[in-house]
C-alpha positions as CSV (number, residue, x, y, z in Angstrom):
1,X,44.6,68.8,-99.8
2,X,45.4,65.3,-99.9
3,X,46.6,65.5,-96.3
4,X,43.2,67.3,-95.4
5,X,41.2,64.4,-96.8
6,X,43.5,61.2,-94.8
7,X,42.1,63.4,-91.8
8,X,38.5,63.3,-92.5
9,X,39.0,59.7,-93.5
10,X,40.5,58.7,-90.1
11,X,37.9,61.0,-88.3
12,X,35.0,59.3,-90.0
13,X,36.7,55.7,-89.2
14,X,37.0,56.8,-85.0
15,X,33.7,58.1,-85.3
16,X,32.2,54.4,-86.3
17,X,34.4,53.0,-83.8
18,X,33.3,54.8,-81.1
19,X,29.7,54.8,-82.1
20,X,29.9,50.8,-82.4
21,X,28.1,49.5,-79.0
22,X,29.9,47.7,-76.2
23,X,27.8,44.5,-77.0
24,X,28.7,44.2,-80.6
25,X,32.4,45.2,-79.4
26,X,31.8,42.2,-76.9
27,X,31.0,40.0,-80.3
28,X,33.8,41.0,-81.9
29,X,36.2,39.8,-79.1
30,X,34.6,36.8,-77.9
31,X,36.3,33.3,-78.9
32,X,33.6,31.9,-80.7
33,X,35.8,28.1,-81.0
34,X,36.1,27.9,-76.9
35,X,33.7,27.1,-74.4
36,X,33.5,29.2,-70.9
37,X,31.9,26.2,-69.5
38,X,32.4,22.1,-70.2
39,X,30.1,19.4,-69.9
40,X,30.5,17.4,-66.6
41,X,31.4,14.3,-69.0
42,X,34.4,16.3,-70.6
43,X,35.6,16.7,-67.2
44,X,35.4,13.3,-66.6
45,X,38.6,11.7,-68.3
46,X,40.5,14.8,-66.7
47,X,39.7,13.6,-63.2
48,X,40.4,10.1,-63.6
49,X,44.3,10.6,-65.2
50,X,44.9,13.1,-62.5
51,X,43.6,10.6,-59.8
52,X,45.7,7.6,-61.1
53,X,48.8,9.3,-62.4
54,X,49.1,12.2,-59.8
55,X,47.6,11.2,-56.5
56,X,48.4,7.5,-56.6
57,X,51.4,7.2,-59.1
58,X,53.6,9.3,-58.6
59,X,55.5,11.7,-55.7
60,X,53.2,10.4,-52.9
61,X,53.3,6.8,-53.5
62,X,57.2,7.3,-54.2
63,X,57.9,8.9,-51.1
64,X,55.2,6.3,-49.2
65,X,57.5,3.6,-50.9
66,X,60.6,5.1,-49.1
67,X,59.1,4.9,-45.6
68,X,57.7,2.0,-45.8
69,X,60.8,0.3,-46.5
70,X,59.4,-1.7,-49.7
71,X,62.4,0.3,-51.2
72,X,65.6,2.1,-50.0
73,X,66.6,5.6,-51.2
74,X,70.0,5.1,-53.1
75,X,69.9,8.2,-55.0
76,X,68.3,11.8,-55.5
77,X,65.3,12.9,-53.0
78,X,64.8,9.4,-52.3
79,X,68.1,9.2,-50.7
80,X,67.3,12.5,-49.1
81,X,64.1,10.5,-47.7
82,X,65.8,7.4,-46.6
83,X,67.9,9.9,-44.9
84,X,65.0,12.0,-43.4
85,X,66.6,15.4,-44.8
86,X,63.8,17.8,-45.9
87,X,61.1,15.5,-44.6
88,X,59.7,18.4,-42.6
89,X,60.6,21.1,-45.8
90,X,56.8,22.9,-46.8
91,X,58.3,22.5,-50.3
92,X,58.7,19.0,-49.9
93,X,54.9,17.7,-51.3
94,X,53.9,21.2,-52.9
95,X,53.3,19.6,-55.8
96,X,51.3,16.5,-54.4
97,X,49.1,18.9,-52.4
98,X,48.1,21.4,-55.0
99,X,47.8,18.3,-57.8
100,X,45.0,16.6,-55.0
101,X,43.2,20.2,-54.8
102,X,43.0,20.8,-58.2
103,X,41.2,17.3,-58.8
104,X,39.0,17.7,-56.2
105,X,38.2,21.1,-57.7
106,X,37.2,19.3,-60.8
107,X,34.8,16.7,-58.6
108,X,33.5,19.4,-56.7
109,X,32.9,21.8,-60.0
110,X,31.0,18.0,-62.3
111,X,29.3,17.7,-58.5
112,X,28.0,21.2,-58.3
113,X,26.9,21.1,-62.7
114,X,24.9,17.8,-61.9
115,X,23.2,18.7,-59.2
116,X,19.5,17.9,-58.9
117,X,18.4,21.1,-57.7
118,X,20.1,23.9,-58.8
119,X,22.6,22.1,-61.4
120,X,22.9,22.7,-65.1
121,X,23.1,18.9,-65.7
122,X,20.7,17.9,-63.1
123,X,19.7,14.4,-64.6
124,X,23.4,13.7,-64.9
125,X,23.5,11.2,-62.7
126,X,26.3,9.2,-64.2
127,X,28.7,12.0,-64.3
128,X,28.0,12.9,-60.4
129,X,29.0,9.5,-59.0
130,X,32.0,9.0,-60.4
131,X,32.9,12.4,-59.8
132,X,31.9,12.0,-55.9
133,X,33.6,8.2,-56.0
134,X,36.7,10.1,-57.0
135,X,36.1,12.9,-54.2
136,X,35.8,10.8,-51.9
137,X,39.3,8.8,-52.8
138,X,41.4,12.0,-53.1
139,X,40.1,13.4,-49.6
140,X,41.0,10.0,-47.9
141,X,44.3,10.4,-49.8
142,X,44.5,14.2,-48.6
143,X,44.0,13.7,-44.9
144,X,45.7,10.4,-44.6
145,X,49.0,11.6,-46.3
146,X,48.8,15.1,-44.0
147,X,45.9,14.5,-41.3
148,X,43.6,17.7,-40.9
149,X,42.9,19.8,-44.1
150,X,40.7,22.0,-45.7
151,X,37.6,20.5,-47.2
152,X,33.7,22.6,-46.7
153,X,35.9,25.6,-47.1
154,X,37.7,24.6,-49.8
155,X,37.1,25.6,-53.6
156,X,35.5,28.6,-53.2
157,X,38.2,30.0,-55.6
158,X,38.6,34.2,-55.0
159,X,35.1,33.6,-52.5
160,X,37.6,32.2,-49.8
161,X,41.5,32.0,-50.2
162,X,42.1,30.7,-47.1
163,X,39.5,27.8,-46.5
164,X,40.0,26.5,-42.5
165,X,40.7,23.0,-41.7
166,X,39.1,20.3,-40.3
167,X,39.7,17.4,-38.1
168,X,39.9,13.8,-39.6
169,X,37.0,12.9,-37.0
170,X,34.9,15.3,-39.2
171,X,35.8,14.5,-42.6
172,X,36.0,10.8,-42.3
173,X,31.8,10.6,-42.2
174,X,32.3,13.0,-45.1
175,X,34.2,10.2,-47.1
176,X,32.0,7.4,-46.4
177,X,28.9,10.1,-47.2
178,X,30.2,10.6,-50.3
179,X,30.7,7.0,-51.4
180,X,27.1,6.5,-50.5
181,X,26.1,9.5,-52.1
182,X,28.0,7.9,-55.6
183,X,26.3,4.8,-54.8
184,X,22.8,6.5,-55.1
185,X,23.6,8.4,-57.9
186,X,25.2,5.4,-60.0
187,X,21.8,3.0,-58.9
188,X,19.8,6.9,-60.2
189,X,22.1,6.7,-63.5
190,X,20.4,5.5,-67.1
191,X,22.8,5.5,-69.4
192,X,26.1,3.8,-69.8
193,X,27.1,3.5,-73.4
194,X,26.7,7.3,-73.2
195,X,29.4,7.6,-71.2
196,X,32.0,5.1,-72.4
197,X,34.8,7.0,-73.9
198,X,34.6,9.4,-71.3
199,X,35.0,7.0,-68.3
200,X,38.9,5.4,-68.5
201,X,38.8,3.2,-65.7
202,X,35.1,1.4,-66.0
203,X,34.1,1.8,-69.6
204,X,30.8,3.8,-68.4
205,X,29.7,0.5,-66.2
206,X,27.6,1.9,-63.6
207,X,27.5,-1.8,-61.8
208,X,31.7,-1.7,-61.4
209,X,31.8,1.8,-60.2
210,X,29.2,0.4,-57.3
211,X,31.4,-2.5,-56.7
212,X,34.4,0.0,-56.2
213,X,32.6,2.5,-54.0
214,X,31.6,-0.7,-51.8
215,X,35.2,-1.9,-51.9
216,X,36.1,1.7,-50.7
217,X,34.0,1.6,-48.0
218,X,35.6,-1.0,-46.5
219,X,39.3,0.1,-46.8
220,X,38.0,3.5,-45.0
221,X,35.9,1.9,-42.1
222,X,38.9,-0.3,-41.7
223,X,40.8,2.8,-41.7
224,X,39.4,3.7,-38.1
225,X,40.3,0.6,-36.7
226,X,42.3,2.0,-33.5
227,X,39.1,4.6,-33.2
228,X,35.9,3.0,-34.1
229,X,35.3,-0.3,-32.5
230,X,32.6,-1.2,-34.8
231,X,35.3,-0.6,-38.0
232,X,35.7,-4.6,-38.5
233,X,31.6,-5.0,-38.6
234,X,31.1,-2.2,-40.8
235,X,33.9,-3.5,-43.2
236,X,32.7,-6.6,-43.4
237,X,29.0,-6.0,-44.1
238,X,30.0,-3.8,-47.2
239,X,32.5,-6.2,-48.7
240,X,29.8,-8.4,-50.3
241,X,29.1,-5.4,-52.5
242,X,32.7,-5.1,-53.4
243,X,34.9,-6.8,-56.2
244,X,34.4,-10.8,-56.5
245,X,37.5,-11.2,-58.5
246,X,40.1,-9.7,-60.1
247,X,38.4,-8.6,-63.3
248,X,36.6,-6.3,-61.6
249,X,39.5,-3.8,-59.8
250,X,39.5,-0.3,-59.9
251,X,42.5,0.6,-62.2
252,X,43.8,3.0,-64.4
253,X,45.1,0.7,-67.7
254,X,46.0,3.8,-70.3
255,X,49.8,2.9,-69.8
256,X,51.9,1.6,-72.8
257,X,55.6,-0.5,-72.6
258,X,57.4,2.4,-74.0
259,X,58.4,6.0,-73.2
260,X,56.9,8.1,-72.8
261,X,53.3,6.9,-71.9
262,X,54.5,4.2,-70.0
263,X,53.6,3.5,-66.4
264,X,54.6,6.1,-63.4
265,X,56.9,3.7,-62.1
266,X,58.7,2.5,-65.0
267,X,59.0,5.9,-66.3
268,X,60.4,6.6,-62.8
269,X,63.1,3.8,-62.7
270,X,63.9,4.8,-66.1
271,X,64.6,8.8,-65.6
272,X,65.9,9.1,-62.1
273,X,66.8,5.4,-60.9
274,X,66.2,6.8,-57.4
275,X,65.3,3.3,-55.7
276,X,66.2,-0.2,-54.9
277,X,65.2,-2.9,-53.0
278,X,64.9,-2.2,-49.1
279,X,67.2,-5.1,-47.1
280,X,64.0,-5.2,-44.9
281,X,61.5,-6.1,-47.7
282,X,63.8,-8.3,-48.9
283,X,64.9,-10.1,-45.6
284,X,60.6,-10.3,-44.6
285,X,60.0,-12.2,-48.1
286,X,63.5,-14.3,-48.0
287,X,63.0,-15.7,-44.8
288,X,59.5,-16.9,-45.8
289,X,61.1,-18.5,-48.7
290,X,58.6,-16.1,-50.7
291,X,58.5,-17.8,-54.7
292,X,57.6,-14.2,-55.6
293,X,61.5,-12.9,-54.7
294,X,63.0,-13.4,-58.4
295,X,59.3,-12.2,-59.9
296,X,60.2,-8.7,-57.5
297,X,63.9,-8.5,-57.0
298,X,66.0,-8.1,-60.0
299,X,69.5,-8.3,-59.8
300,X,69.1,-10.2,-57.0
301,X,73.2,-11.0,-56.7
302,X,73.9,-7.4,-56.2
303,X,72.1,-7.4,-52.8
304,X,69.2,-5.1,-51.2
305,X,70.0,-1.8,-49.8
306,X,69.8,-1.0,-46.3
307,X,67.3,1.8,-45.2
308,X,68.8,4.9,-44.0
309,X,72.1,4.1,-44.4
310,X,73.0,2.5,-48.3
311,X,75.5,4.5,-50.3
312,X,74.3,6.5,-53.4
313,X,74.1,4.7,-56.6
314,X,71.8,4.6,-59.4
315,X,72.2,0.8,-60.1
316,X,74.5,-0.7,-57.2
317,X,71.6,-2.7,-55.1
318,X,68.9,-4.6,-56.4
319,X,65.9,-3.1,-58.1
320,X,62.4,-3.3,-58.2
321,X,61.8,-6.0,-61.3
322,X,58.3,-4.6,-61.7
323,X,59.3,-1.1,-62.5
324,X,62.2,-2.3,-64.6
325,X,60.2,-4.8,-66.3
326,X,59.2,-3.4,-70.0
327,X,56.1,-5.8,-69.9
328,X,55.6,-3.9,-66.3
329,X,55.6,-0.5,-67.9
330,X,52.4,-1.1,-69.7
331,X,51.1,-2.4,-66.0
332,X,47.7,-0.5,-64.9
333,X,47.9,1.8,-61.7
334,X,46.2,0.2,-59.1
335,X,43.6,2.9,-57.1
336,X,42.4,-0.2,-55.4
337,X,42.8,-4.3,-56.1
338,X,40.7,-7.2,-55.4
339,X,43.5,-8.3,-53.1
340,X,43.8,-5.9,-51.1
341,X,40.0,-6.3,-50.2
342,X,40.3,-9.9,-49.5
343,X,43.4,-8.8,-47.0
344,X,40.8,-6.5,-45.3
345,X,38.1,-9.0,-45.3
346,X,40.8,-11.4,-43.7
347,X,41.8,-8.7,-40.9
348,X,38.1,-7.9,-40.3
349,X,37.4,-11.6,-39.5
350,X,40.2,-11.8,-37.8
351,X,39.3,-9.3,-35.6
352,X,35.2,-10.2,-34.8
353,X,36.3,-13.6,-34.3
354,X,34.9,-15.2,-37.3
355,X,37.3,-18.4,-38.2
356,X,36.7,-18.4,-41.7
357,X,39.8,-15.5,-41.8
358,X,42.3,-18.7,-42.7
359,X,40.5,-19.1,-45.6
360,X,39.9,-15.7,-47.1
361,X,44.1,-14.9,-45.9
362,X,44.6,-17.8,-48.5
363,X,42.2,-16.1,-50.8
364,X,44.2,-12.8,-50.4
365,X,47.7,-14.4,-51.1
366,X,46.2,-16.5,-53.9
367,X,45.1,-13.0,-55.7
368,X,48.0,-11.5,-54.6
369,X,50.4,-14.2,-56.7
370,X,47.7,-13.8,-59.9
371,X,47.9,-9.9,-59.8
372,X,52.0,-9.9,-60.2
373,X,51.5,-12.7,-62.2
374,X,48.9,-11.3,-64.8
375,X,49.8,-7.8,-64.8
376,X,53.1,-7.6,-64.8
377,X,54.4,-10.9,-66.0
378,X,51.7,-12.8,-68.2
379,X,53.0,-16.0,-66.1
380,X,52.5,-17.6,-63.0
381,X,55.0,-16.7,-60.2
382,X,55.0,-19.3,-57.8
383,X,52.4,-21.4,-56.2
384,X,50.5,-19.9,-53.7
385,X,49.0,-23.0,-51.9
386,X,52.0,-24.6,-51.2
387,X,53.7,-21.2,-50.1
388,X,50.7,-20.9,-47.8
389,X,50.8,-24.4,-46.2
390,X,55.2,-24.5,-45.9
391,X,55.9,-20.7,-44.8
392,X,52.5,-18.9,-43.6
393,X,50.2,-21.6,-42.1
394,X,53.2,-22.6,-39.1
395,X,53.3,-18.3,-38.3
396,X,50.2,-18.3,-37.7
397,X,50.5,-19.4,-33.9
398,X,48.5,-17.7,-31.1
399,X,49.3,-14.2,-30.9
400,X,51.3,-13.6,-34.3
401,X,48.0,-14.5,-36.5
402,X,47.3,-10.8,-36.8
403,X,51.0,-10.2,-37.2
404,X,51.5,-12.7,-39.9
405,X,48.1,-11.2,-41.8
406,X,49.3,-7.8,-41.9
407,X,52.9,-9.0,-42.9
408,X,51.3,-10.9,-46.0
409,X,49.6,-8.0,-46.9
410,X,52.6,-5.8,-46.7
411,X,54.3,-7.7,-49.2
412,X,51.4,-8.1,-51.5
413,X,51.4,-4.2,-51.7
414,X,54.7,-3.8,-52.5
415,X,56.0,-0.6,-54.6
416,X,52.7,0.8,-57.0
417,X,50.0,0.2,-53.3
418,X,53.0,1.6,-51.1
419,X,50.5,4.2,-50.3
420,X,48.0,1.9,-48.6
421,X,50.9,0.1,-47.3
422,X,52.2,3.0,-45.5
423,X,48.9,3.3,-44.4
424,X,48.7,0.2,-42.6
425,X,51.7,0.5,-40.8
426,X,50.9,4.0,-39.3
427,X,48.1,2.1,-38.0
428,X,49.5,-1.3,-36.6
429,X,52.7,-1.0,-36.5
430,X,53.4,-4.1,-38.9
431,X,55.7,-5.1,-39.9
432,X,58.8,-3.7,-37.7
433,X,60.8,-1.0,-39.7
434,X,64.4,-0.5,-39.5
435,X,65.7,2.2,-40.8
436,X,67.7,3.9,-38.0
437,X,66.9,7.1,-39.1
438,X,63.7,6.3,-37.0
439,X,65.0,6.5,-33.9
440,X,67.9,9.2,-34.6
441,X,67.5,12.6,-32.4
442,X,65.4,15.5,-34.2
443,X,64.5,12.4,-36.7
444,X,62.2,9.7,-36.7
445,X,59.7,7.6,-38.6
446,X,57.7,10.1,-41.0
447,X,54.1,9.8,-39.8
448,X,52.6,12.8,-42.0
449,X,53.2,14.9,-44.9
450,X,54.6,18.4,-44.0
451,X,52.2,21.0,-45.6
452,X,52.8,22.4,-48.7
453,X,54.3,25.7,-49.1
454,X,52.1,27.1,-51.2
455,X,49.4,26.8,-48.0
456,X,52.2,27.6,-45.5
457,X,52.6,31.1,-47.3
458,X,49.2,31.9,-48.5
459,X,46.9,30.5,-45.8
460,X,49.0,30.7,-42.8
461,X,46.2,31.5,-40.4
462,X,45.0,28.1,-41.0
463,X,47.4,25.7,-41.5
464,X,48.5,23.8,-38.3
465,X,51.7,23.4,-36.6
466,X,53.2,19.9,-37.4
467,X,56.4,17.4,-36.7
468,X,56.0,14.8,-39.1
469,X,58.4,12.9,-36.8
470,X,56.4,12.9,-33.8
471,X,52.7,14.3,-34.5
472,X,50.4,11.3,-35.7
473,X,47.4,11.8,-37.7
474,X,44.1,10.9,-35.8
475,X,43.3,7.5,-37.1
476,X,47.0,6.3,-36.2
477,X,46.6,7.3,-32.4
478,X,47.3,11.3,-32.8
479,X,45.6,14.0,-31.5
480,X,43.2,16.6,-33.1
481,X,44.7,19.9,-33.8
482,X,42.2,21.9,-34.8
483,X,40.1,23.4,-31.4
């Protein structure tokens, strides 16, 4: 009897369950405490801590470091580097190349809420040009580390797994568009207190993220210097609408001196001790009698490493004295510094014949001294003017001017701008490199990034066939690979 009545029970229980409809069911089961959608400002903070810690603090600037011969391999995969072993491995940069897409998934997805037309944010005007800003400085990023990828194709999600790639003659205009296209939308924006805990690099000032877009502008048309003859012209008639002083830099300043939210670099030194000081850094600012040497070199008595060739050891050369400096560890991350404009500004004039270049080349080693100075050491680290007039003025005879410029420059970039500085020497070929590894059989100076495995195996129609010892992207001199 009792059994007879559990039965009915449970009947009678299945029977309301059944009978209750698929919408309420969808009630029941929905997560009422998470959002299927964000706000275009909550994705803001996201995009800017992936920018400035993954694309520009980490595995590509530490490999870009290695090439560029600001530091020597002496342990790890940056030995490995130095050596050239793996440089052409798809599993090499996986990381760096699927970290890039995913932030420029998160730009196109605060681009595609806030648009005008068909938007759900459409007066978000704010929120769109930072996020196309920070588009436009991951794709330069994207195709300058690895030459042609995927872009109009590109974050489509299951729409389109295997987006095609394009040329760096097409999506150079795109760059440049989208810098003008966060310009607009910045001069459009009004509000910026509404945005200031959202925005970690600018504090929500529309004004500064216009001054960096112009800034931008200039490193990118310079960019195309060996392919647009009009790239010096068009550099220098946006730098007026670029930074004025070093106050006004686009960084990344969430870092504090201590593990583990310190800066990439210290925390770098500090778990893997993979670097030290290139012989041919060292050797370029040594024979300049460079003030900056003790302010950069630490353990200066244990002597630089030589590229390609030092032993490994964590701790037998010299090391970086930023990224071992605890003061340094709080140091911002540099997406791009007033200095580095005023070195472009200096090679643009340089280049159109305008002799004013003397004086802006000062102007760039002046800011160049300050930036070590203030942000890593609270204290001045040398005197530029006289370092000018003894050691750079008498290089700059005729013929070595641009030589000497770009050499300057070099060493004003060193270790957290390696990227840019790697950039710069694909496309001059200054200063000289020397690690023998360059000219080795099957080896070489790395020109490109091999592509990422996780493209390699999953979009393999696509993806072009590369030598990163021989194949040069476009802007560097290298042909187009895609018909």
């Amino acid at each position: 009897m009792k059994l007879s009545k559990y039965l009915i029970l449970i009947s009678f229980s299945l029977l309301m369950v059944t009978s209750c409809s698929e919408d309420a069911m969808d009630e029941v089961n929905k997560e009422q405490n998470d959002a299927l959608e964000m706000d275009a400002k909550n994705l803001i903070p996201d995009a800017i801590v992936k920018t400035a810690y993954e694309t520009t603090g980490t595995d590509i600037a530490w490999y870009a470091t290695i090439f560029i011969e600001h530091n020597a391999g002496t342990w790890g995969q940056a030995a490995d580097a130095d050596k050239r072993k793996s440089s052409n491995s798809s599993s090499t940069m996986n990381n760096s190349w699927n970290s890039l897409y995913d932030v420029m998934n998160i730009c196109h997805t605060i681009i595609k809420k806030t648009d005008p037309v068909d938007g759900t944010e459409k007066d978000n005007y704010w929120c769109r040009g930072v996020a196309q800003i920070l588009m436009a400085y991951n794709l330069a990023v994207a195709t300058d580390m690895w030459g042609e990828v995927p872009f109009d194709e590109a974050f489509q999600g299951m729409a389109n797994l295997k987006p095609a790639f394009m040329n760096q003659s097409e999506i150079y205009p795109i760059i440049q568009d989208l810098l003008d296209d966060g310009i607009a939308s910045m001069t459009a924006a009004t509000s910026d207190s509404k945005y200031a805990d959202k925005d970690l690099i600018f504090g929500g000032n529309r004004a500064a993220w216009i001054r960096a877009a112009y800034s931008l502008k200039a490193r990118y048309f310079m960019r195309l210097s060996n392919r647009d003859a009009n790239a010096s012209t068009n550099a220098l008639a946006v730098i007026a609408n670029g930074f004025t002083s070093m106050n006004q830099e686009m960084l990344f300043a969430g870092y504090v001196d201590d593990l583990p939210n310190a800066n990439p670099w210290g925390e770098y030194w500090y778990n893997r001790d993979h670097n030290s000081i290139s012989q041919n850094f060292y050797n370029i600012m040594n024979t300049r009698n460079d003030p900056r040497i003790p302010w950069l070199v630490l353990d200066g008595d244990l002597g630089p490493a030589p590229s390609g060739e030092a032993m490994e050891t964590q701790g037998g050369y010299s090391q970086s004295a930023l990224s071992t400096n605890y003061y340094g560890w709080a140091a911002p991350t540099p997406l791009m510094t007033y200095h580095e404009l005023l070195f472009i500004e200096t090679e643009a004039k340089f280049r159109t014949g305008d002799a004013t270049w003397t004086t802006s080349l000062q102007n760039a080693i002046a800011e160049a001294f300050a930036y070590i100075g203030d942000r890593y050491w609270g204290e001045s680290v040398g005197d530029p003017a006289a370092y000018y007039t003894a050691e750079v003025a008498p290089r700059l005879t005729l013929g070595n001017e641009l030589n000497e410029i770009m050499t300057q420059k070099y060493i004003a970039m060193f270790e957290a701008q390696s990227i840019e500085a790697y950039n710069d020497y694909r496309r001059t070929g200054i200063p000289t490199m020397t690690n023998p590894n360059n000219s080795a059989t099957g080896l070489g100076f790395v020109h490109r990034f091999p592509y990422a495995y996780s493209e390699v195996s999953n979009n393999p129609e696509n993806v072009p066939a590369i030598n990163v010892f021989v194949d040069k992207v476009w802007w560097a001199g290298g042909d187009e690979l895609i018909p």
